[in-house]
C-alpha positions in Angstrom: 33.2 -13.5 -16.6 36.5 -13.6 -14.8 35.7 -15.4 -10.5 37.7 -13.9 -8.5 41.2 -16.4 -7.7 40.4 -19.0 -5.1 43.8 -17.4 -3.2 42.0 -14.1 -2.4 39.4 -14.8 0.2 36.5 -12.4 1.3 36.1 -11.3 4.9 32.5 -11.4 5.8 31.1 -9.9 9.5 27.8 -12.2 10.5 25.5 -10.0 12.7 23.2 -11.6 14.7 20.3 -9.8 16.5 17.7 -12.4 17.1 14.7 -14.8 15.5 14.3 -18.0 15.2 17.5 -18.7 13.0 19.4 -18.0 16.3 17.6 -21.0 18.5 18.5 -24.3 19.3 17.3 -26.9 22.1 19.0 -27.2 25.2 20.2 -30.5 25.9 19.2 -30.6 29.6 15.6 -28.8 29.5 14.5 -29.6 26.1 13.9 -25.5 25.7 14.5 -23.2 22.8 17.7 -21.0 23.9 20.3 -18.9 22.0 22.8 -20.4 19.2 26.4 -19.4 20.0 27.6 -18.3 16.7 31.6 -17.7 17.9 31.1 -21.5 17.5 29.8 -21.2 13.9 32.7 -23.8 12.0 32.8 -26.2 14.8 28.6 -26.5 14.2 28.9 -25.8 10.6 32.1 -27.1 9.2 31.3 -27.2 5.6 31.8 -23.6 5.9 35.3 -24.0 6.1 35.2 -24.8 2.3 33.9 -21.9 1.5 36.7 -18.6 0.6 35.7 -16.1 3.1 37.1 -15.8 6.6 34.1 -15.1 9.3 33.4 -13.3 12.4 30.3 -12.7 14.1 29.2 -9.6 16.0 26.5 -10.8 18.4 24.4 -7.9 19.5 24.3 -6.8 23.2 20.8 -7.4 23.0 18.7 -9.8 21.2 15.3 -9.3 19.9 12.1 -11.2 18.8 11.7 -9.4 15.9 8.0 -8.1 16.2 9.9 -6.2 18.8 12.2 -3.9 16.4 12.1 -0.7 16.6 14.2 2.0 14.4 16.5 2.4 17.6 18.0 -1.4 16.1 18.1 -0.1 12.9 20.3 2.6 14.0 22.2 -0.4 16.2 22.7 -2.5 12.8 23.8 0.6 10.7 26.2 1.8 13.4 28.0 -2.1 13.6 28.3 -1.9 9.9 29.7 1.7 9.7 32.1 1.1 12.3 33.5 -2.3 10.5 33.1 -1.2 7.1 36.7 -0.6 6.4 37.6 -3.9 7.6 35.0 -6.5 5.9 34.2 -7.4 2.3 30.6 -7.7 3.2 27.7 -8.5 6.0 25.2 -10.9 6.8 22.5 -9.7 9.2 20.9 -12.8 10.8 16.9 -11.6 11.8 13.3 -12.9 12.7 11.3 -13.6 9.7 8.4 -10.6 11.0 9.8 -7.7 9.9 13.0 -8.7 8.1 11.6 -7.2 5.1 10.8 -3.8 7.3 14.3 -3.8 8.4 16.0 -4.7 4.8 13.9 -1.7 3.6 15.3 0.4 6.7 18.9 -0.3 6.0 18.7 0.4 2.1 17.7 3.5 2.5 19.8 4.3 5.8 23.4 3.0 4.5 24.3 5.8 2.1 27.0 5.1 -0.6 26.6 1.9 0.0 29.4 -0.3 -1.7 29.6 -4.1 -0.1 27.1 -6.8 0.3 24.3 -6.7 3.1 22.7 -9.9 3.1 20.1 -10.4 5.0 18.7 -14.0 6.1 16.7 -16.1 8.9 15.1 -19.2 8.8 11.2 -20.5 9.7 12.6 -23.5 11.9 15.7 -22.9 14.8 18.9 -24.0 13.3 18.9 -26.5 16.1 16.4 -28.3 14.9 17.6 -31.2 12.7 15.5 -30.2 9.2 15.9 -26.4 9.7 15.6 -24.5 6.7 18.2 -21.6 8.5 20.9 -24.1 7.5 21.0 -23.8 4.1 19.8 -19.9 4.3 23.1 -18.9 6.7 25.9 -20.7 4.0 24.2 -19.4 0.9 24.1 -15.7 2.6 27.8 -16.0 3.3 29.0 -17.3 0.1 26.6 -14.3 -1.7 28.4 -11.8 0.9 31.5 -12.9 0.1 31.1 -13.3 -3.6 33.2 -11.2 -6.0 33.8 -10.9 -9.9 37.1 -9.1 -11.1 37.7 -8.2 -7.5 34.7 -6.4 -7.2 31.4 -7.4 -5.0 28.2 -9.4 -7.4 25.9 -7.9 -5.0 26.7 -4.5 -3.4 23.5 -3.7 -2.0 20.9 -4.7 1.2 19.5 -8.2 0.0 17.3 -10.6 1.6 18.3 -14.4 1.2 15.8 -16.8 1.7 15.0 -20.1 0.1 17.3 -20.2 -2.3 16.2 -17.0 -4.0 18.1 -13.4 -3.2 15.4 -10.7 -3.7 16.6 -6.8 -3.5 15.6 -5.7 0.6 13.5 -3.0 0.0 11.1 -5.0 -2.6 10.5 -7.8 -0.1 6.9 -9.0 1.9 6.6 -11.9 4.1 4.2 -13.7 2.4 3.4 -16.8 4.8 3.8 -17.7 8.1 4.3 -21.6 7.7 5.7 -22.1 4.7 9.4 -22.4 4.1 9.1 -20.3 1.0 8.2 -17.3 3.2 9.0 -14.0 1.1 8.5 -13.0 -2.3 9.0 -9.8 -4.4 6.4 -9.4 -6.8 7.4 -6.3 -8.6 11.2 -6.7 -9.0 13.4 -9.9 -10.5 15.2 -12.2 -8.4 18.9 -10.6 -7.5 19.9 -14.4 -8.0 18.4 -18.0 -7.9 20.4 -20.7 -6.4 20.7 -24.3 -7.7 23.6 -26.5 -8.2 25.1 -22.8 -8.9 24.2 -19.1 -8.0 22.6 -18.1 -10.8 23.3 -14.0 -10.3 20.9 -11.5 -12.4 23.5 -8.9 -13.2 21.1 -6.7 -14.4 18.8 -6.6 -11.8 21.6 -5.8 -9.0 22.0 -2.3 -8.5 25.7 -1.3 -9.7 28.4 0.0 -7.0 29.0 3.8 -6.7 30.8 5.0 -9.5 32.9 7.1 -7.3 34.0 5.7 -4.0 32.4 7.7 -1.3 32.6 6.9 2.9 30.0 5.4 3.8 27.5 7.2 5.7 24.6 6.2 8.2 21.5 8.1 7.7 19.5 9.0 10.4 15.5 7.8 10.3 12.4 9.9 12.3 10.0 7.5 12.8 7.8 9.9 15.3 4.3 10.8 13.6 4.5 8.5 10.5 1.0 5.9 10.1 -0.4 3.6 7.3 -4.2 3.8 6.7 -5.5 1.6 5.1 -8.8 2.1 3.2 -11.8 -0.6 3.5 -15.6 -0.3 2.1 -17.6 1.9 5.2 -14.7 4.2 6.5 -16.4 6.5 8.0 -15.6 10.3 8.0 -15.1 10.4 11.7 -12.5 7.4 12.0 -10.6 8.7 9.3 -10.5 12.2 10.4 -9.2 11.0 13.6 -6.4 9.6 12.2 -5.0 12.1 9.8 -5.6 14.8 12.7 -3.5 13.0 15.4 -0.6 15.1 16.8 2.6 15.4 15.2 1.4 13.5 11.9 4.1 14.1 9.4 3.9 10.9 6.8 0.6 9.1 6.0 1.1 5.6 3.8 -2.2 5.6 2.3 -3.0 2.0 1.3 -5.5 1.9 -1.8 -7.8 -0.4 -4.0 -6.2 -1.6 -7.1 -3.9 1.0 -8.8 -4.5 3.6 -6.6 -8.0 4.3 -6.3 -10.0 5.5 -3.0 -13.4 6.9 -2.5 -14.7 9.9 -4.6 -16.6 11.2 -1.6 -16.5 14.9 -1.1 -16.1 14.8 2.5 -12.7 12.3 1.7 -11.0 14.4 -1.2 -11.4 17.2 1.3 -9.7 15.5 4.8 -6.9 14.2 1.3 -6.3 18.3 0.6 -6.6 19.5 4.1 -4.1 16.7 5.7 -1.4 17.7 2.6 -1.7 21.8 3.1 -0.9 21.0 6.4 2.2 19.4 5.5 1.9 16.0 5.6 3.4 13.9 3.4 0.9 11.6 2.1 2.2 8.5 -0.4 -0.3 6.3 -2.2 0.6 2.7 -2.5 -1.6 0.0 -3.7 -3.3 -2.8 -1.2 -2.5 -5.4 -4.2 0.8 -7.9 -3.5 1.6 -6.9 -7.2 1.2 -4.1 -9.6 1.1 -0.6 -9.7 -0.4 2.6 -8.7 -1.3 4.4 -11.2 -2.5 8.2 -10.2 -3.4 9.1 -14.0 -5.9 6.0 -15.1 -8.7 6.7 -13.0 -10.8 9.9 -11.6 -10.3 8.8 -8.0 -6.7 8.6 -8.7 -6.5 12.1 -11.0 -8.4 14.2 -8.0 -5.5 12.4 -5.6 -2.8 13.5 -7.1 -4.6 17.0 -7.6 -4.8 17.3 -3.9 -1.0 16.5 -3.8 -1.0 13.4 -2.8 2.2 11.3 -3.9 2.4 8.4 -6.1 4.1 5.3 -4.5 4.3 3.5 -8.0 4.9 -0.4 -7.0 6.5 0.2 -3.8 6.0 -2.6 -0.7 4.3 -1.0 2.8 7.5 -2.3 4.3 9.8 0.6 1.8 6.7 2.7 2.0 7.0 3.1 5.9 11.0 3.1 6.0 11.5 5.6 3.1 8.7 7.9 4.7 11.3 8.1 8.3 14.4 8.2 6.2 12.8 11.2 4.4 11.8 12.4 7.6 14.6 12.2 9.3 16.5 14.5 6.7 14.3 17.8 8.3 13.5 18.4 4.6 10.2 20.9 3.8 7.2 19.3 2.5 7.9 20.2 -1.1 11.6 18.9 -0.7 10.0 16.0 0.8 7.2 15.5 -1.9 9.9 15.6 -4.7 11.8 12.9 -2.8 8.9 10.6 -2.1 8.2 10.6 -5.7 11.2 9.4 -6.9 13.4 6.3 -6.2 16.5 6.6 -4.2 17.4 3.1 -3.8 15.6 1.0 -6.2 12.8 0.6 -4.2 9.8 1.5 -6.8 9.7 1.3 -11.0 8.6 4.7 -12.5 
């Protein structure tokens, strides 16, 4: 494996939106306020030893992440399309909430996607002396920046976190208070980090084979739900919400590998909600495994009434994948085909 020479650096655009990697304590008041990352070497010199030349693109507006909304989505595509030509790679710095929603959003949005997207956050401010967003900021830039024969390791959306890169749209947020916050249970580590990055080559999805623009997607997010099934729905509740106006997409969370109830009065709202063209994917309450449509009755008379298969997908890609479909104006049968296939890595057949 040839490393790239030490005399050809990367150029890596940090993008800051918000979260708790972006807080420190004021001096005078003692209160959390933003970091100024256009002083990022003076606070974190070490990075100086690192080959990549950095900028950082603060946006106009920061958010607590529970706060996003696809409109930032569109904001973070839009500063990556409009730099693209001029950066070897991007680090998205986010709140821990929904980084795995937005990770998923951005895998599916950046289309012919050939540079590193890494993104990263921390559970404690960087201000604080034992933060964790220390560590998770330096690894993201050197992963960003890394290249073999010239060539990006990692052209496509990560998440870095820990000391493990996962692929973005096979993230959850597993814990609220532990360091060790995300995991992807049905996908390999993209790398491991030690006293080396340890890179899993053949888990990284390859670049393009032909160089294409890149192109930003655009996402619908208006009349797309999850429902989520639990013992003693009741007919009426559940009507309620596949009837709501302008329903389009439906994730339908399930027991085990895709099982629901065998009720009559259920397998009828399934049929009814899918003639009337809503998209409606299965996927699995279970942190890991699979559904599987063909094991089980409930799962058989599903898939009969067209429902689609999300194989192991996360809610996070579930919900994302379901507005990127959308917004593509596609007709349910075009949609169905596309639901049931990967686009971006983001489910095993």
């Amino acid at each position: 494996m040839k490393v790239t020479p030490e005399n050809i650096r990367s150029s890596i655009l940090i993008i800051y939106t918000g979260g708790t990697i972006g807080m420190q304590t004021d001096a005078a008041t003692g209160a959390l306020v933003p970091f100024d990352f256009s002083g990022i070497y003076e606070e974190f010199p070490s990075l100086r030893r690192l080959n990549v030349d950095i900028d950082v693109h603060t946006m106009p507006q920061l958010i607590d992440s529970s706060n996003v909304r696809p409109e930032d989505w569109s904001d973070m595509a839009a500063v990556i399309s409009e730099n693209y030509d001029r950066y070897d790679g991007f680090v998205i710095l986010h709140g821990t909430d929904t980084m795995s929603y937005s990770a998923s959003a951005l895998s599916f949005m950046l289309e012919n996607l050939a540079k590193p997207v890494v993104f990263t956050g921390s559970q404690i401010p960087i201000g604080v002396l034992r933060t964790d967003g220390r560590e998770n900021l330096i690894t993201a830039i050197e992963i960003a920046g890394a290249k073999i024969d010239g060539r990006p390791v990692v052209p496509e959306v990560s998440l870095l976190f820990q000391n493990r890169l996962y692929r973005g749209n096979r993230t959850h947020k597993c814990s609220a208070g532990e360091l060790d916050a995300f995991r992807s249970y049905n996908y390999p580590l993209l790398a491991e980090v030690g006293v080396k990055i340890a890179y899993n080559t053949a888990a990284i999805a390859p670049a393009p084979p032909v160089v294409e623009p890149l192109r930003v997607a655009a996402m619908s997010s208006e009349g797309v739900a999850i429902v989520k099934l639990f013992p003693g729905i009741g007919e009426a509740t559940l009507r309620a919400m596949l009837s709501a106006e302008g329903l389009q997409g439906v994730v339908l969370e399930t027991y085990g590998a895709g099982n629901a109830p065998t009720s009559e009065w259920f397998l009828r709202l399934m049929r009814q909600t899918v003639e009337r063209g809503v998209t409606v994917l299965n996927v699995t309450q279970c942190d890991s495994g699979s559904v599987e449509m063909q094991l089980y009755e409930t799962g058989q008379q599903l898939r009969a009434a067209g429902v689609v298969s999300g194989y192991d997908i996360t809610t996070e890609a579930a919900v994302t994948k379901l507005m990127y479909v959308m917004g593509k104006n596609l007709t349910p049968n075009y949609r169905y085909e596309l639901m049931a296939r990967p686009v971006k890595g983001e489910f095993t057949l």
